[in-house]
Each structure stands twice: as C-alpha cells, then as structure tokens.
N, C-alpha and C positions, 0 to 999 in steps of 0.2 A: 591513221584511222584505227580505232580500237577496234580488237574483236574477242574482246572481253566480256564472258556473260557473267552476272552475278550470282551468289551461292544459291542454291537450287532447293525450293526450300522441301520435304516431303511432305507426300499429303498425310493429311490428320489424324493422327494416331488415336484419338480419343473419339474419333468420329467411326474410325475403322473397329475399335474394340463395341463400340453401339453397335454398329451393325452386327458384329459375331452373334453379340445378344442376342437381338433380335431375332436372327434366325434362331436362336434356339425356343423361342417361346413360337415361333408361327406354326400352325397346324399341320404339319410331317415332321416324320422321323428328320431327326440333325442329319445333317450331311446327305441327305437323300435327292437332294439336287443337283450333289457332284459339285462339277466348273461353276454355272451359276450363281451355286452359293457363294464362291468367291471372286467371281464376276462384281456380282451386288453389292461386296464388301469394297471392294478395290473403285467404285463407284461413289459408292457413299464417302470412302475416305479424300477421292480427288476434290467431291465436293463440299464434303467439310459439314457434313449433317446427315444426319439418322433418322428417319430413312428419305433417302435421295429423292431429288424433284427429279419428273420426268426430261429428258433434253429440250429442249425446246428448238435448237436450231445448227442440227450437226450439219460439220462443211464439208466437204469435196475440196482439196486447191490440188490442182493436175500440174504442175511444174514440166514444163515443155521445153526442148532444147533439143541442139544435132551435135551429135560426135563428130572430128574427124575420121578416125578412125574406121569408121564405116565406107569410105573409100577403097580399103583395103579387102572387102568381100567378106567383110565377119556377120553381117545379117540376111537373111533370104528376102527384106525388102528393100530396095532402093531410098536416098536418103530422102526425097523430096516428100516420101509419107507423111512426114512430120508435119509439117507445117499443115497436107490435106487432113490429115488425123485431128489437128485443132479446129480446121473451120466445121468438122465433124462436132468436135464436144461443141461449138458454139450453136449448131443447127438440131442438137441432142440426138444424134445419128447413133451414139459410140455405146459401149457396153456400159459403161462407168452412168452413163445420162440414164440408162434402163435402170439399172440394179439400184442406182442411188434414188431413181423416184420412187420406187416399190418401198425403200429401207425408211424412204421421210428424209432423207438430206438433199443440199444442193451441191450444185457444182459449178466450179469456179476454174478458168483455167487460164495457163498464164504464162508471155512464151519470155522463158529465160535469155533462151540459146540457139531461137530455130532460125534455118539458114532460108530464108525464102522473099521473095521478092513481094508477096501476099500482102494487099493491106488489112490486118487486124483490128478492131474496136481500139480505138485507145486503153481503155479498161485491161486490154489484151497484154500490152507492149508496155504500160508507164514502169516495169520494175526492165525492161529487158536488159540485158550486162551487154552481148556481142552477134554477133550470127556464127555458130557451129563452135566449135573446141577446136585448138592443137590436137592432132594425131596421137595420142596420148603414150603410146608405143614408142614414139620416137622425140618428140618436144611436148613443153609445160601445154599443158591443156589453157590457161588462163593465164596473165600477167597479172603484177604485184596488185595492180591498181581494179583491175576483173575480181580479181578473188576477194577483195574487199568491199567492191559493188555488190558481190552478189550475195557475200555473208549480208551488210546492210540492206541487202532485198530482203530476202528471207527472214529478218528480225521484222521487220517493215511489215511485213504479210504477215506475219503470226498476230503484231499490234493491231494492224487494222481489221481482222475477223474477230480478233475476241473485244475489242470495242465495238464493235456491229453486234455483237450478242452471240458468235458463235460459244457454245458450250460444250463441243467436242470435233476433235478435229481430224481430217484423214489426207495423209500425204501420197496423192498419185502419181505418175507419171508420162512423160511420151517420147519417144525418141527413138530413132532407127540405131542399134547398136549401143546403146544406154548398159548393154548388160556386158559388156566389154571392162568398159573402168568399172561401172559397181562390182565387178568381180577382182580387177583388182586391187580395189581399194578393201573390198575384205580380205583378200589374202594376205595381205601387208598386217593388218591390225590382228588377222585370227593366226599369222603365221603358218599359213599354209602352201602347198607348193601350189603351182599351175595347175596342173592336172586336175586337183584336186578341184576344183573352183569354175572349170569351164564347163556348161551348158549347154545346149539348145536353142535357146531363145526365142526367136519367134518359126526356130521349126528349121534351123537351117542341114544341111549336108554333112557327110563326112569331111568331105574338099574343105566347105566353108568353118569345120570345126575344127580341123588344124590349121586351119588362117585365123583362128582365132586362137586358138592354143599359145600359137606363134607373138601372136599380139599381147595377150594375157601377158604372156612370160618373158617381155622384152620391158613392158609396160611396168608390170612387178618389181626387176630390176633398179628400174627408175625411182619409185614407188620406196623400194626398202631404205633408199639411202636419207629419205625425209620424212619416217613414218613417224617416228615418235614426236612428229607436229602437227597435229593435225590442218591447218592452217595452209603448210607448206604441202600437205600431202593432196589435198583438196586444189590447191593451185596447181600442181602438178599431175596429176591422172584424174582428179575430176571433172568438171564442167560446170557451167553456171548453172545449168539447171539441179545437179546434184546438191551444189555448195549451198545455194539457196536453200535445198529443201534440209542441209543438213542443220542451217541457223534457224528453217523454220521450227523444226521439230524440237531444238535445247531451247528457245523460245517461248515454245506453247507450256512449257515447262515453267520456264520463267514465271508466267502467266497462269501457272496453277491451270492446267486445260488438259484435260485426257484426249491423248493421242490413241487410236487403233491403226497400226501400222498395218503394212502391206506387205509385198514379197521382195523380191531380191534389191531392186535399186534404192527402195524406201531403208530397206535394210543395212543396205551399206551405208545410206545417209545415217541413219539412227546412231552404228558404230562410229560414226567420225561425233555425232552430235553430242554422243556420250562422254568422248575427251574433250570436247567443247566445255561441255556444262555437267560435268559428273552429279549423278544424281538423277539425270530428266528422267532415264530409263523408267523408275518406278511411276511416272505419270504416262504408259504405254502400255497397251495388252496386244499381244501379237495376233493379227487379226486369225493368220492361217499360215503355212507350212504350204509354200511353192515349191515345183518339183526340181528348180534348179537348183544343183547342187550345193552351193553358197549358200544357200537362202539358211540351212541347217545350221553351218557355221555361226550366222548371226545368231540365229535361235541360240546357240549353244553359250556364244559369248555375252549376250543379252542376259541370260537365263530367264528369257519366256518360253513359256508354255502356248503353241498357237491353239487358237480355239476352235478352226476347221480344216481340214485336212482333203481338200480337193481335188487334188491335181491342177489346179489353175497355174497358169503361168503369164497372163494377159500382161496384169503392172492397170498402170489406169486408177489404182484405189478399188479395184474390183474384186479382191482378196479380203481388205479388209472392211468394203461396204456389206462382201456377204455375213460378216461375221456382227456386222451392225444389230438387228433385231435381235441376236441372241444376247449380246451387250444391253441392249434397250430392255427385254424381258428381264433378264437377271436384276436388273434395278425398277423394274413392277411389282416383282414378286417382293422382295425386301421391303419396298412403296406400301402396297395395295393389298397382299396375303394378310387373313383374319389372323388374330393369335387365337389361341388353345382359350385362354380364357375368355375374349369377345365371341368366340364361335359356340362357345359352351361344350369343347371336347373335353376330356380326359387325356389328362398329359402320360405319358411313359413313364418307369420306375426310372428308368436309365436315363441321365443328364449327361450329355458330353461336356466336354471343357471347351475352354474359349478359341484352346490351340488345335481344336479339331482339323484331323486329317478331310477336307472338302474337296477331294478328289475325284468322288462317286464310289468308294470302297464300305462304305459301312449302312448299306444296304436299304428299304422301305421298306411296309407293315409287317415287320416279321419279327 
C-alpha cells in the first residue's frame, strides 16, 4: 500500500501579491493591522482570490485513540477517560463543542485508537485502525499493516470533509497519555534530548513526571534509529490516532485547505506530515503557543508564528478553534474594508512596498 503524497502544490502566489495590494489601498495606515494583515494575505493566497470569500464551513475532526503507555503512570488520568471523553464530544459536553460553536465551526470526532468496550455511532468507528497502541517505550506502537490503515484513514478523512465542503480545517485530539509519543516523536525529528520535551500534561506530579521522563527517553531511543522515515517512525512510537492525523493534515494540503493547527500532539503530527508531503506546512497557521515544552520546538521547526499565546494546554482543537475568529476577521477586513478611494479618504504621502514588514511595527494615524 502506498503512502505516497503527491507534490504539494503552494498557495497562489499572484493571489497572495493581490492581497498585499489591497491592503495597501484600504482605509489605515499599511501594516497598522500587524498579524492580520498577514492573516488576510495567507487566506486569500490558500484560496486563490483577492479578496477572500468568507469560510463557509470550518471543521473540528478530534482524532481519538489510547496509548499503551499510559499504563505506566505517565498521565494524572486513568486510561478509560478516553473513550468517556468521546461520548462527551458526541453529547457536546467537552470544551472543543463550546469554543467551536461560539467560533461557527463543527465538530467531528473519530476514534482511531480508543481502548473501550463503548458502542460508538458507526460515523464514530468506520476509520478505527486497533484499540490502544504498543507501549511505545518498549515495542512498535502499530504493525506494518496498522500504520498503513491508519495513514489510508487519515487521507480518507481529509477527502471526505473537503468534498462535503469543508473550507478550513482543524486537527484535535483525545487520548490519556497522547503527549508521551507526540513528545517523542518531536524529539526525534527537532533533535532534542528528553528533558528537553517532557511536560505536564494534563497536570501530572513530580513522581508521574520522571515516569514519564523515563518513557520519553527509552521511547526516543527507539524513535532515533527510524527517524529519517517518517513512515517507520510513526509505526514505531506513534499511534493510529497520531498517524492518522499526520496523513490528514499533508492531505488537506493536497487538497489546497487551510489548516489552523493546535498545540503539542497536532504538532508533532504536522512535523511527521511535513516529511510526508514537504511543502503542506505553508497551507497551516499556527493557531497558538502551548505551554508544553515541545510545542516551541515545532513552532521553531515549522517556522510559525502562533497567533495566540495562552497558556492552554487542553489539545481538543481548542488552541487553535480560539485563534479561529481572529483568522475569520483577518479575511473580513481584506473582504469587506472600504478603500481610501470608495470611502472618499485622503491617502498618505508614504506608500509601503508590497514586501512590507506586517508584523504590527510601523505604527497607525501618526
């Protein structure tokens, strides 16, 4: 079975340079909108026109699965959360159902990997790969034949939202002990030691944080001797839930679809998705900057800029549903903003160039 993505194409260069334009003729000083203004740009270039249509139908897919590893005491919740935490997103209990109705997206969730006796919606279960992972510390998280299910889930779910019309996408997550391997599977690809990569999580102890230490860095071992595969690394310290979300997200790329990523698990998937399908990265804005340590590293290796700074550590898609409306505004204002000449202003002496610094540094009416 292949797990070959095709060349990744980037979004639209001549769509991206309309939009610079554009902002320079609407009614504010250039660059007085900071991020936004390149929010708006990075919008209009995914979708290939100046100026961008409103979304129409961002998604939620919450990618659900159990660790083995979590047996070994590296989370402060017990494994069985999992599976209660999905009949949660099905009953809209969970944070991610809140934040994502307020932002105007839905949500979808979908159990890869979760260990539980539960009967689930079929809707729930028709992609599922296994129930829980290998111990990822100690044996391959997934078999030859798993890790290729679950890459073919993940292409599968990215195909069937953006043919249902989704036009922007958000990768969540569920899993007790989820930030186990997504922490080693960045340290593998950002080259970092153990230490460096281990976290918190959902709030665990000192005790619980050198049992996870312990796991990281047994796990990494394993992890360095297959990393330059992403394929074999993914079979090896990942999980189907991961693996999944790593095909969905080079995928949605495929598919020309703006992804707004999330914090550390979303992250580590994104790094594998990236040697997947080189290139997807630029169809991603990083929703926000989670307080786990990792999360930086992707930032870093990604080279996104997140757009909110929190402290959130949930996972869920609730990092980057918060950074949704700011995304959604950014491409109103590009939309809907009068220009200088339809509002009948007086323009400024001073024109910036098209390569303006839109960072927030070159100031309003002054």
């Amino acid at each position: 079975m292949s797990t070959e993505f095709p060349h990744i194409p980037t979004p639209d260069a001549q769509a991206h340079r309309a939009a610079v334009a554009r902002h320079l003729t609407l009614t504010k000083p250039a660059g007085s909108l900071g991020r936004l203004e390149e929010l708006g740009v990075w919008v209009a270039a995914c979708q290939g026109q100046c100026p961008p249509r409103p979304f129409a139908r961002p998604r939620v897919i919450v990618f659900a699965g159990d660790h083995g590893v979590a047996a070994h005491g590296v989370s402060a919740f017990p494994a069985e959360v999992t599976g209660q935490m999905v009949a949660n997103f099905l009953t809209g209990g969970a944070a991610i159902n809140v934040m994502a109705a307020v932002a105007g997206a839905t949500v979808r969730v979908l159990d890869l990997g979760v260990d539980t006796d539960a009967e689930f919606p079929e809707q729930v279960t028709a992609h599922k790969v296994r129930r829980s992972s290998g111990s990822v510390d100690r044996v391959d998280a997934l078999t030859d034949d798993e890790i290729y299910a679950a890459i073919a889930a993940g292409r599968a779910i990215a195909d069937e939202e953006v043919d249902a019309g989704a036009d922007l996408l958000v990768a969540g997550d569920m899993g007790i002990a989820n930030t186990t391997p997504a922490s080693i599977i960045i340290a593998a690809l950002a080259g970092a030691e153990p230490v460096a990569v281990v976290g918190r999580g959902t709030g665990i102890d000192d005790e619980a944080w050198m049992r996870k230490a312990v796991a990281i860095r047994d796990g990494l071992r394993r992890a360095r001797r297959v990393s330059a595969n992403p394929v074999a690394l993914l079979r090896t310290v990942g999980g189907a839930d991961i693996a999944a979300m790593a095909a969905f997200l080079a995928q949605a790329a495929v598919r020309k679809t703006p992804v707004i990523l999330d914090g550390l698990v979303s992250g580590a998937a994104a790094l594998v998705a990236e040697e997947l399908a080189p290139g997807a990265s630029e169809w991603w804005v990083a929703g926000h900057r989670s307080v786990e340590p990792a999360h930086t590293l992707v930032l870093e290796q990604l080279n996104l800029t997140p757009v909110l700074d929190l402290e959130l550590r949930l996972g869920e898609g609730t990092g980057a549903v918060a950074a949704l409306p700011l995304v959604t505004m950014a491409a109103r204002v590009l939309a809907e903003m009068a220009t200088f000449s339809d509002a009948g202003v007086t323009e400024g002496d001073i024109r910036l160039p098209a390569a303006v610094d839109v960072n927030g540094r070159n100031g309003g009416w002054r």
